[in-house]
C-alpha positions as a Markdown table, in Angstrom:
| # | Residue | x | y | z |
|---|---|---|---|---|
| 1 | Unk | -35.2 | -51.3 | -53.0 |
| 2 | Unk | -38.4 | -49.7 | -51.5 |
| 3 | Unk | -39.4 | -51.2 | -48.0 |
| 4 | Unk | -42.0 | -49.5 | -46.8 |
| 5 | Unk | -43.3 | -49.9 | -42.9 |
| 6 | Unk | -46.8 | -50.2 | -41.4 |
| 7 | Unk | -47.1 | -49.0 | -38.1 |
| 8 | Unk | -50.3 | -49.3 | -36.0 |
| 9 | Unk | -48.6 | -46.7 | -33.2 |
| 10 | Unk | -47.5 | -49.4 | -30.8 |
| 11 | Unk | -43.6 | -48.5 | -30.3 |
| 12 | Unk | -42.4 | -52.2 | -29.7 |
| 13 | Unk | -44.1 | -53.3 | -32.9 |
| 14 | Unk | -42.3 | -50.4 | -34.8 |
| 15 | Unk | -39.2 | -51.5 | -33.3 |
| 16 | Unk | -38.8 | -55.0 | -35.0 |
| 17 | Unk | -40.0 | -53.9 | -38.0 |
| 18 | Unk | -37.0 | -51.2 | -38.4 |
| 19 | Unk | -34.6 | -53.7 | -36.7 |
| 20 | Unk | -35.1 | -55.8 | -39.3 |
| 21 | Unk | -35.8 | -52.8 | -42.3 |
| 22 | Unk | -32.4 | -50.9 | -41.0 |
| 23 | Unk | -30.3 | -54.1 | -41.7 |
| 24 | Unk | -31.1 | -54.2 | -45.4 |
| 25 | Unk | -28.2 | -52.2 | -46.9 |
| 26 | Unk | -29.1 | -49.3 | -49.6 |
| 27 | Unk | -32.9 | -49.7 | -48.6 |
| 28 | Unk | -35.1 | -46.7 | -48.9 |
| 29 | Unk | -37.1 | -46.5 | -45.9 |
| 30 | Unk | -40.3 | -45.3 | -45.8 |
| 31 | Unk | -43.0 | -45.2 | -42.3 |
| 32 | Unk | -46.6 | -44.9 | -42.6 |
| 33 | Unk | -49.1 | -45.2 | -40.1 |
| 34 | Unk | -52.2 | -45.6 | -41.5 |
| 35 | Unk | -55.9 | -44.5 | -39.7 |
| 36 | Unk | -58.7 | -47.3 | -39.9 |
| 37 | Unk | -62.6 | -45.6 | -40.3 |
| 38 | Unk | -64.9 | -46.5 | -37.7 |
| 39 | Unk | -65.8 | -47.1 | -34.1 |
| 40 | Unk | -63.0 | -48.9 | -31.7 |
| 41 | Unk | -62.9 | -51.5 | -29.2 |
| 42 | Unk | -60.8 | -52.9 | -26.3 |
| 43 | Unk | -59.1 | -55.4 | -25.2 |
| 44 | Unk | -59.9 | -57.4 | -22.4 |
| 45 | Unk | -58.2 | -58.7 | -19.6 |
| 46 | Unk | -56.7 | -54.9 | -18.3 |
| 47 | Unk | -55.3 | -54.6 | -21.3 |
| 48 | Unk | -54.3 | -51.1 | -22.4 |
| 49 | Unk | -55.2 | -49.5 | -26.0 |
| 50 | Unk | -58.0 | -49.3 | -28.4 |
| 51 | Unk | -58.6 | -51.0 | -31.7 |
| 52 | Unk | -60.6 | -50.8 | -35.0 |
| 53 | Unk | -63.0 | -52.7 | -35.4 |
| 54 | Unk | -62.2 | -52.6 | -39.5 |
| 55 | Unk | -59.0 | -54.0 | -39.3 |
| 56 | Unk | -60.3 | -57.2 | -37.8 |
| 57 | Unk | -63.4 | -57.1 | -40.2 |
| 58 | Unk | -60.4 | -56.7 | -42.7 |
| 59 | Unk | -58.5 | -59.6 | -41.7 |
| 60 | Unk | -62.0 | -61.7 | -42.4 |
| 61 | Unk | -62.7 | -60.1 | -45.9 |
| 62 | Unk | -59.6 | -60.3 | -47.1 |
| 63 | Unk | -59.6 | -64.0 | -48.6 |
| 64 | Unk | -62.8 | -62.7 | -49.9 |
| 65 | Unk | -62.1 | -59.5 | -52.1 |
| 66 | Unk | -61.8 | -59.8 | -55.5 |
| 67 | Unk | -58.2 | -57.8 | -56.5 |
| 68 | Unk | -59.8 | -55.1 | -58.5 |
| 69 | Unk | -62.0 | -54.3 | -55.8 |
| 70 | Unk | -58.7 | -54.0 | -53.4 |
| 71 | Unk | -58.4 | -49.6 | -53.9 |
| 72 | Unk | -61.9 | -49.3 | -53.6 |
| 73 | Unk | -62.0 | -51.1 | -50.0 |
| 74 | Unk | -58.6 | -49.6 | -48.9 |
| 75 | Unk | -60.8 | -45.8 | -49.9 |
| 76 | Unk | -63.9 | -47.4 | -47.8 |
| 77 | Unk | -61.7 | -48.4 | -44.7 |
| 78 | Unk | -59.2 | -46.0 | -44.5 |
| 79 | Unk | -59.6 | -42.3 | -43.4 |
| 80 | Unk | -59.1 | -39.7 | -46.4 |
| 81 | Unk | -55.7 | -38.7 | -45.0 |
| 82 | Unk | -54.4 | -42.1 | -44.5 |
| 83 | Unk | -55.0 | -43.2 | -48.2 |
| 84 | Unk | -53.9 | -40.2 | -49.7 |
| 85 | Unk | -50.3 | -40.7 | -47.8 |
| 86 | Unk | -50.4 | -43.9 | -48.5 |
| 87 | Unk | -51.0 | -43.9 | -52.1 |
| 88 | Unk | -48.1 | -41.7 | -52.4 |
| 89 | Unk | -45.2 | -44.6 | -51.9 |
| 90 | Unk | -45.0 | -47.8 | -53.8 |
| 91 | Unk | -43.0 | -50.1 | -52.7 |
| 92 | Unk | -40.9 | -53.6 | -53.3 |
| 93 | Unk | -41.1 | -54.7 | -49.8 |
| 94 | Unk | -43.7 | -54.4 | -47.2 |
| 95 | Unk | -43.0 | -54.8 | -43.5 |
| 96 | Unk | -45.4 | -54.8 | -40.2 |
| 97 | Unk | -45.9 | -56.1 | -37.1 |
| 98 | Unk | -49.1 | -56.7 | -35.1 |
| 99 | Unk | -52.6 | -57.8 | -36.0 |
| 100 | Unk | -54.0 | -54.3 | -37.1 |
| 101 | Unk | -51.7 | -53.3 | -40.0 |
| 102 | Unk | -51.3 | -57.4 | -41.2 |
| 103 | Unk | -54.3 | -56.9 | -43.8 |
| 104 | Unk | -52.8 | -53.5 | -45.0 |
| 105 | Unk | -50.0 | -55.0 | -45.3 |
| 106 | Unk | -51.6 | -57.6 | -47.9 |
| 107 | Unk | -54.0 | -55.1 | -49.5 |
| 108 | Unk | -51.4 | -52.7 | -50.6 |
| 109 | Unk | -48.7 | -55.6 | -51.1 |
| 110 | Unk | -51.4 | -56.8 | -53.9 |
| 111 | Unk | -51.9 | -53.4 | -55.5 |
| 112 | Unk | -48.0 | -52.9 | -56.1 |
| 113 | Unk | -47.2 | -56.9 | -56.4 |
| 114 | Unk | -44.5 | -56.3 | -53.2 |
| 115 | Unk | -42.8 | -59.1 | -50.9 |
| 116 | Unk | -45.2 | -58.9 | -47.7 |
| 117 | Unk | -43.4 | -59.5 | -44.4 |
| 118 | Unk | -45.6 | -60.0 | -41.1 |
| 119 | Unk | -44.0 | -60.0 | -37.5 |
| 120 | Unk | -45.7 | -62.0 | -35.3 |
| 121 | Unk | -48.7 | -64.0 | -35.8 |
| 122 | Unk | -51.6 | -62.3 | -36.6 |
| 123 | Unk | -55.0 | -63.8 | -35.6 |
| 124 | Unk | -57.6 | -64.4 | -38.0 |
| 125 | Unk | -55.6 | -63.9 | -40.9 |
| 126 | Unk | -52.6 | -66.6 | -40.2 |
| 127 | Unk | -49.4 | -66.1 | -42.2 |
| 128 | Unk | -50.1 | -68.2 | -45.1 |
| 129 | Unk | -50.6 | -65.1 | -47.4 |
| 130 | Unk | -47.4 | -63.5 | -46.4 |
| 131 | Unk | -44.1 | -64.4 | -48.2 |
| 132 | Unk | -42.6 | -64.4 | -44.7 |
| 133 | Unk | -43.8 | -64.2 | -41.4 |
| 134 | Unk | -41.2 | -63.6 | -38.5 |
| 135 | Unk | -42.3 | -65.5 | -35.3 |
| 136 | Unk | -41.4 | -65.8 | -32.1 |
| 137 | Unk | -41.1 | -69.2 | -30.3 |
| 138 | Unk | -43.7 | -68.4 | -27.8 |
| 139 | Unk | -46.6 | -67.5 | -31.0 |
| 140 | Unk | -45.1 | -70.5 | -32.8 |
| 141 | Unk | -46.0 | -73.1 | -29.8 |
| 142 | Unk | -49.7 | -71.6 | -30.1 |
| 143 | Unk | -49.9 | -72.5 | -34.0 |
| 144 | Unk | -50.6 | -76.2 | -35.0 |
| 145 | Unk | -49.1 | -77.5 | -38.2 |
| 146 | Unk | -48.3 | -80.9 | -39.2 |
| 147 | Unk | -45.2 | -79.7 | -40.9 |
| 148 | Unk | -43.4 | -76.2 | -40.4 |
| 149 | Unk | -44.8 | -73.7 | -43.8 |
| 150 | Unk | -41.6 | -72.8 | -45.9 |
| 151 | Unk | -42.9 | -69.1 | -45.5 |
| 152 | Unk | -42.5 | -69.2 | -41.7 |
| 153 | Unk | -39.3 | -67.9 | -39.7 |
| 154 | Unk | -38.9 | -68.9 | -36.3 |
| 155 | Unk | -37.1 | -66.5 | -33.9 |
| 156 | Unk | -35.7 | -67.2 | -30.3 |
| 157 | Unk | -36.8 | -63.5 | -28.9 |
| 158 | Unk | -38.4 | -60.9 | -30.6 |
| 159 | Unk | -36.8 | -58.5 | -33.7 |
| 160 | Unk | -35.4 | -55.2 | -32.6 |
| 161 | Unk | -33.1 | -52.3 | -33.2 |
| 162 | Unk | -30.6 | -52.6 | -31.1 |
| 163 | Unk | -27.3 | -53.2 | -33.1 |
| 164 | Unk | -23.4 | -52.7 | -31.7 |
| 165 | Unk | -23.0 | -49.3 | -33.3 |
| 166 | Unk | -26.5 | -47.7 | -32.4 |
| 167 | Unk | -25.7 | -48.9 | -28.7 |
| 168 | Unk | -22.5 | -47.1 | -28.6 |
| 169 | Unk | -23.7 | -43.6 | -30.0 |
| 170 | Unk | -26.6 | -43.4 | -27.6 |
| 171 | Unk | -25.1 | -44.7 | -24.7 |
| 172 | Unk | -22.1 | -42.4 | -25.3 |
| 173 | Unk | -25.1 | -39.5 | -25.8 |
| 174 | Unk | -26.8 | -40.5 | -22.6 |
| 175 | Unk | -23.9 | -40.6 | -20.7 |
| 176 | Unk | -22.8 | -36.5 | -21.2 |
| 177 | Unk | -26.1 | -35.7 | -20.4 |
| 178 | Unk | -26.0 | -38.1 | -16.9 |
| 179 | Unk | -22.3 | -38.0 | -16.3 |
| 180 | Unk | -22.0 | -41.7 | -15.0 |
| 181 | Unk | -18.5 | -41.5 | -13.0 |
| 182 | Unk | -18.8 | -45.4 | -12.0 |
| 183 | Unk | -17.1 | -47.9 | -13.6 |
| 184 | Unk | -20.2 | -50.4 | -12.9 |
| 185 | Unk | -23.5 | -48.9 | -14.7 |
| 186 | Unk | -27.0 | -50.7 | -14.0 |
| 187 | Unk | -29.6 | -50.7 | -15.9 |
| 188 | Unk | -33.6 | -51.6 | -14.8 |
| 189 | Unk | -35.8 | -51.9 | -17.3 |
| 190 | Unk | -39.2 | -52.1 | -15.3 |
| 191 | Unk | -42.7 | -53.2 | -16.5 |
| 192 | Unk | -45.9 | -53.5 | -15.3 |
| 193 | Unk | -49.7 | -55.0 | -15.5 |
| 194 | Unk | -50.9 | -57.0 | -18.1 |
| 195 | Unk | -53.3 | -59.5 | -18.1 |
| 196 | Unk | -51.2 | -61.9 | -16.4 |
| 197 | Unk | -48.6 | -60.1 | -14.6 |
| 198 | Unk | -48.5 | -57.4 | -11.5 |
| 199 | Unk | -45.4 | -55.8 | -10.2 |
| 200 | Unk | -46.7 | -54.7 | -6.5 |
| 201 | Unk | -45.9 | -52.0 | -4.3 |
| 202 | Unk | -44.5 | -54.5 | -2.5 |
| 203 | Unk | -42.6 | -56.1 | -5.2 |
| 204 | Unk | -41.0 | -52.6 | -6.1 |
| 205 | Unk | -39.6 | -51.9 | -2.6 |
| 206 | Unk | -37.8 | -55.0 | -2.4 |
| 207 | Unk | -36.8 | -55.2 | -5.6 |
| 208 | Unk | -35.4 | -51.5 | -5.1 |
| 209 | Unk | -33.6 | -52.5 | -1.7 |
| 210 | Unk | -32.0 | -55.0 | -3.3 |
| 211 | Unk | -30.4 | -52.9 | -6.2 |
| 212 | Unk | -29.2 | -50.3 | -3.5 |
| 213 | Unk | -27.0 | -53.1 | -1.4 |
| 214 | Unk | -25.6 | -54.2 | -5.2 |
| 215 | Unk | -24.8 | -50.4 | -6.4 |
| 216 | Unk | -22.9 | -50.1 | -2.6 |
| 217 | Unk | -21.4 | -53.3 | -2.9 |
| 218 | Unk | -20.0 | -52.4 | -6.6 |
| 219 | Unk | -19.9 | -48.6 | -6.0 |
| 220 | Unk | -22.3 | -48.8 | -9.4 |
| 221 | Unk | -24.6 | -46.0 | -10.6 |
| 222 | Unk | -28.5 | -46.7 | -11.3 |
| 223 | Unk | -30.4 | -46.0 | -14.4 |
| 224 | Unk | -34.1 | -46.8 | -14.2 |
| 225 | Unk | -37.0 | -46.3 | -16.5 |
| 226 | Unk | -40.5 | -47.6 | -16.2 |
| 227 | Unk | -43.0 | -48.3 | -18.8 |
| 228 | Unk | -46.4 | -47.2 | -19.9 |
| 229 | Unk | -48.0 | -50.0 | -18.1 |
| 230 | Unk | -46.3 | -49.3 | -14.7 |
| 231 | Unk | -49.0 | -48.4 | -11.9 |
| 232 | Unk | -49.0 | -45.4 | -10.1 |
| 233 | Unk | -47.9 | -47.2 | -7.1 |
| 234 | Unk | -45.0 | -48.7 | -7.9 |
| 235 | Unk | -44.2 | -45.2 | -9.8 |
| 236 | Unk | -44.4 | -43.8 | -6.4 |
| 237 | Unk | -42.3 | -46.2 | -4.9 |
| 238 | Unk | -39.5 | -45.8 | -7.5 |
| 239 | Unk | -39.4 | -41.8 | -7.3 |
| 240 | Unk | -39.8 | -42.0 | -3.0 |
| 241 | Unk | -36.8 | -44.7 | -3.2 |
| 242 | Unk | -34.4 | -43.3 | -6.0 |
| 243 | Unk | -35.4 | -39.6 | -6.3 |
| 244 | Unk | -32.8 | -38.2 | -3.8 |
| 245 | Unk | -30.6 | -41.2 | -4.0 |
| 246 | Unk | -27.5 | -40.3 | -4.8 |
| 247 | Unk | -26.3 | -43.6 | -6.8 |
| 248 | Unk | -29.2 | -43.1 | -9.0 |
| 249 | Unk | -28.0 | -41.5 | -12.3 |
| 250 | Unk | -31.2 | -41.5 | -14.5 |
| 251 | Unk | -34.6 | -42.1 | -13.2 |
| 252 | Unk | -37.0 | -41.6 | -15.7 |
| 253 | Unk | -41.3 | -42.4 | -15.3 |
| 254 | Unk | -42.7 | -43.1 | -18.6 |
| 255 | Unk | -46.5 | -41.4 | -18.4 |
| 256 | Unk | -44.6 | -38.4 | -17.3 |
| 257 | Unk | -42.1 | -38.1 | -20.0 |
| 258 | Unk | -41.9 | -39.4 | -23.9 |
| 259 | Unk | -38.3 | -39.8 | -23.3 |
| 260 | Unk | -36.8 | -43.4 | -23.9 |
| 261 | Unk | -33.7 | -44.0 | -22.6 |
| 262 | Unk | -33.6 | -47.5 | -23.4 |
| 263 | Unk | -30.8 | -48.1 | -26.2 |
| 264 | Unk | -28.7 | -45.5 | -24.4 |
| 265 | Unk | -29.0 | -47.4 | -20.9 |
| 266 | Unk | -28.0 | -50.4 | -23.1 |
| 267 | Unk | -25.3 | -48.8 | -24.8 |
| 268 | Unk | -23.5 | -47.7 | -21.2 |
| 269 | Unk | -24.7 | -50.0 | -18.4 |
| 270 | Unk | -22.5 | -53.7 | -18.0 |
| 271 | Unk | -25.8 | -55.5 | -15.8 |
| 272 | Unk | -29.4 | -54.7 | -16.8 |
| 273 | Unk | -32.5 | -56.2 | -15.2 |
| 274 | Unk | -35.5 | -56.2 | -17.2 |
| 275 | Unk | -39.2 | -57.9 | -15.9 |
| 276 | Unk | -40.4 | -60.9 | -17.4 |
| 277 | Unk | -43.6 | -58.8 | -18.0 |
| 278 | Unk | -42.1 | -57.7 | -21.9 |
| 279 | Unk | -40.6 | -60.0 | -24.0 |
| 280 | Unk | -39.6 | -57.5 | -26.1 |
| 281 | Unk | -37.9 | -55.2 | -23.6 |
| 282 | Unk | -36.0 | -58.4 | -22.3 |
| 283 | Unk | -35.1 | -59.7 | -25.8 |
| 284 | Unk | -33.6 | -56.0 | -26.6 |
| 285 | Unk | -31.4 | -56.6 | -23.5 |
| 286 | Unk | -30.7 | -59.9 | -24.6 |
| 287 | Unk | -29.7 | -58.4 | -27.6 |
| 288 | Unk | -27.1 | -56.0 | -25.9 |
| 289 | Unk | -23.7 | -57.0 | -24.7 |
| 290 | Unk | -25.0 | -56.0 | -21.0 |
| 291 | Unk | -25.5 | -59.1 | -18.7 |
| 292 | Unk | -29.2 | -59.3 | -18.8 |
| 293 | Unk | -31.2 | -60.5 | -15.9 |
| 294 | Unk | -34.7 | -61.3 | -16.5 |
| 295 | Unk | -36.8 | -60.7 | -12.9 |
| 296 | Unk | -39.9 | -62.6 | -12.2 |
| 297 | Unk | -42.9 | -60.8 | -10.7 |
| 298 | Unk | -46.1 | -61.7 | -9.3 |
| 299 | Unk | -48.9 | -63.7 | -11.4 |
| 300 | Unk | -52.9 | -63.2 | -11.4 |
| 301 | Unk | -53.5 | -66.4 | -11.9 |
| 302 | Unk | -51.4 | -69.9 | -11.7 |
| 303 | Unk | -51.1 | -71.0 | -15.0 |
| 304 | Unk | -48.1 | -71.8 | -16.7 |
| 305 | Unk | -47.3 | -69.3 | -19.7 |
| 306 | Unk | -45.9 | -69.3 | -23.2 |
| 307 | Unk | -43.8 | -67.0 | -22.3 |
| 308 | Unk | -42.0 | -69.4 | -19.8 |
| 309 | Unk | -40.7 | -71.7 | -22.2 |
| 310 | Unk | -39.1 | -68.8 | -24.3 |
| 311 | Unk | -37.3 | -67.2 | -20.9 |
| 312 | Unk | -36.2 | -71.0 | -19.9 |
| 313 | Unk | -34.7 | -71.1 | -23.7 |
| 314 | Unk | -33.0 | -68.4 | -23.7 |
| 315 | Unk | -31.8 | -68.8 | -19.8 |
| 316 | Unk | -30.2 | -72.6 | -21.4 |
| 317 | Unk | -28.7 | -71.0 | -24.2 |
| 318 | Unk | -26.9 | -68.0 | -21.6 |
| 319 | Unk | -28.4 | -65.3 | -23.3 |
| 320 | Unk | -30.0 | -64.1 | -20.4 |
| 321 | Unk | -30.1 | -65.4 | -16.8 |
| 322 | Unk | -33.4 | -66.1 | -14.4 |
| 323 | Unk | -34.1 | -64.6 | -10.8 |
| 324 | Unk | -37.4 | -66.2 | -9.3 |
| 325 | Unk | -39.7 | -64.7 | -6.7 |
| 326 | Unk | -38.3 | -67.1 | -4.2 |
| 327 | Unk | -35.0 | -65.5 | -5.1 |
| 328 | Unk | -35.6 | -62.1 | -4.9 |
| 329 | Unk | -34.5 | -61.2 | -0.9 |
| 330 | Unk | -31.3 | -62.7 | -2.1 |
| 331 | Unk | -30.8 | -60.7 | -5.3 |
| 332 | Unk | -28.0 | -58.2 | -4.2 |
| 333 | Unk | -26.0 | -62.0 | -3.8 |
| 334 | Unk | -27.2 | -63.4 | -6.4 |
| 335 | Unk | -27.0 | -60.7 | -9.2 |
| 336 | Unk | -23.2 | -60.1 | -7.6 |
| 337 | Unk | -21.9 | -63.4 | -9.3 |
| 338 | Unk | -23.5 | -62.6 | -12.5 |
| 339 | Unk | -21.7 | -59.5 | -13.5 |
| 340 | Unk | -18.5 | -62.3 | -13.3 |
| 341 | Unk | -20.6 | -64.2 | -15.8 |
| 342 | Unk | -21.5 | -62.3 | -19.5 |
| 343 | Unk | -24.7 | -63.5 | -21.0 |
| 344 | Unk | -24.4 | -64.3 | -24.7 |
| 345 | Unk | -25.3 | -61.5 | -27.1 |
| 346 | Unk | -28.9 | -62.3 | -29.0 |
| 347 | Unk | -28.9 | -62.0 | -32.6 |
| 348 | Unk | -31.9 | -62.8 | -33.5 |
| 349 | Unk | -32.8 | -59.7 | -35.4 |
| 350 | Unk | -29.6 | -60.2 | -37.8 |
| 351 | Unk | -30.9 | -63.7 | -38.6 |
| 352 | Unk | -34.6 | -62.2 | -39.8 |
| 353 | Unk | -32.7 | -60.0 | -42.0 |
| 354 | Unk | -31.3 | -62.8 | -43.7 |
| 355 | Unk | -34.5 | -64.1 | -44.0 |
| 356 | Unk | -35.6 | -60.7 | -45.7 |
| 357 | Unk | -32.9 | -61.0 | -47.7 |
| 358 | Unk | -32.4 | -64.8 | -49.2 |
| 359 | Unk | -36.5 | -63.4 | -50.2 |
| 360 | Unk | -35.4 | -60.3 | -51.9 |
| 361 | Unk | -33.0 | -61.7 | -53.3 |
| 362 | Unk | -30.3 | -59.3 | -52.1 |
């Protein structure tokens, strides 16, 4: 079995599609990432990145294109380098996530007759050409059928790779590098700006307060990472709070660094709190056996989100649990009577595999 990946470069998208690729046993893997001709554009709303403006021209023609003329658009869209690499694996089973690589993924599924997998809903093209799209609840609300497609598969959170034994090799890696001597290990997980969320200045000191009157309480050790879309300021704030503290174990600022700590601070910490700004970075927790804690931050605007119904399912079901803005003074209390309550372990990404499987055949 062939299963080869599409990646457009965005890490969290890579992520489910290995999560789910790594669970199919005896699979030859194989990751591309192929290069789209042409001028870019961006996204709006503060969002960061820039796309091609092929692969949305793509998603448009591909209904369109004849079959034989399939290799002669892939040689007119793609950059000489990315076709020649990409003609060079065939495959039995095509996976990708996000919107860019989803007519790739169709295009060169056609040429070598392959399974095509999408995660996540891509606009424009729908799933309906796919043999399975993965969704998440929150993209499934947004789609309107009158009865559920056979090809779709619903998901609770969002595929990843976190798996029992991964979590235990890095966490045990992490941990001789850090030298954790505390029993109780915790883990943030913090986010940033997007078009609907902000995590302040303000937000990040009190949020940070908070965490050093629970690691006194619990004599615990800190482990903090940020991500790419964490402002300046609230980088500030975490290296001016944590930097000399001497409870903080692993402080590490993601535009100053490509290191990612993140399956080995789930592999070693027992309470992780993650911002409701990335569903994916709170459905990895989720996924771990740490009690996951899913912190709300401040909103541009006052709409209710998509989002919100996925973090109230998944609060319901005791996979993770909620702490509110209204909450957050109170946290060192409140997150105090959690680590005496587990969360469930997620295993979502498991359940996609099955999916994969029951397709394959396997």
């Amino acid at each position: 079995m062939k299963i080869l990946i599409l990646s457009d470069g965005i890490r969290g998208n890579l992520n489910q599609s290995l999560g789910i690729a790594e669970r199919i046993n005896g699979a030859e893997l194989k990751i591309v990432e192929p290069e789209y001709k042409g001028p870019t554009y961006r996204l709006t709303g503060g969002r960061k990145g820039s796309y091609k403006f092929l692969a949305k021209i793509s998603a448009i023609v591909y209904p369109l294109l004849s079959p034989r003329l399939t290799k002669p658009y892939l040689k007119l869209i793609l950059t000489r380098d990315s076709y020649r690499e990409l003609s060079g694996h065939s495959a039995d089973l095509i996976i990708s996530a996000g919107s860019t690589m989803a007519p790739l993924n169709l295009l060169w599924g056609r040429i070598h007759q392959a399974k095509k997998v999408v995660c996540m809903n891509p606009p424009i093209l729908g799933t309906k050409y796919f043999d399975l799209a993965i969704i998440p609840g929150h993209d499934y609300q947004r789609m309107h059928f009158f009865k559920k497609p056979k090809n779709l598969f619903i998901t609770l959170g969002a595929p990843s790779r976190i798996n029992p034994k991964s979590l235990k090799e890095e966490g045990e890696k992490l941990n001789k590098r850090i030298n954790c001597q505390n029993k109780v290990k915790i883990g943030i997980l913090l986010g940033g700006d997007d078009q609907n969320h902000h995590l302040s200045e303000e937000w990040a000191k009190l949020f940070l307060g908070e965490i050093k009157k629970i690691t006194k309480r619990v004599s615990g050790d800190i482990l903090l990472t940020t991500s790419r879309r964490t402002l300046p300021g609230a980088e500030k704030i975490c290296k001016k709070m944590l930097s000399d503290y001497p409870g903080c174990k692993l402080l590490v600022i993601a535009n100053e660094t490509g290191e990612n700590p993140v399956r080995g601070m789930l592999g070693l910490c027992s309470i992780v709190f993650a911002t409701e700004d990335s569903i994916a970075m709170c459905s990895e927790s989720a996924s771990s056996p740490a009690t996951t804690i899913v912190m709300r931050v401040e909103r541009k605007n006052k709409r209710r989100l998509i989002f919100d119904e996925t973090f109230k399912n998944l609060s319901e079901k005791g996979y993770i649990h909620l702490v509110s803005l209204k909450q957050l003074p109170d946290l060192s209390e409140i997150a105090h009577k959690f680590l005496s309550q587990p969360t469930r372990i997620l295993n979502e990404t498991e359940k996609a595999a099955q999916a994969v499987r029951k397709l394959i055949k396997m």
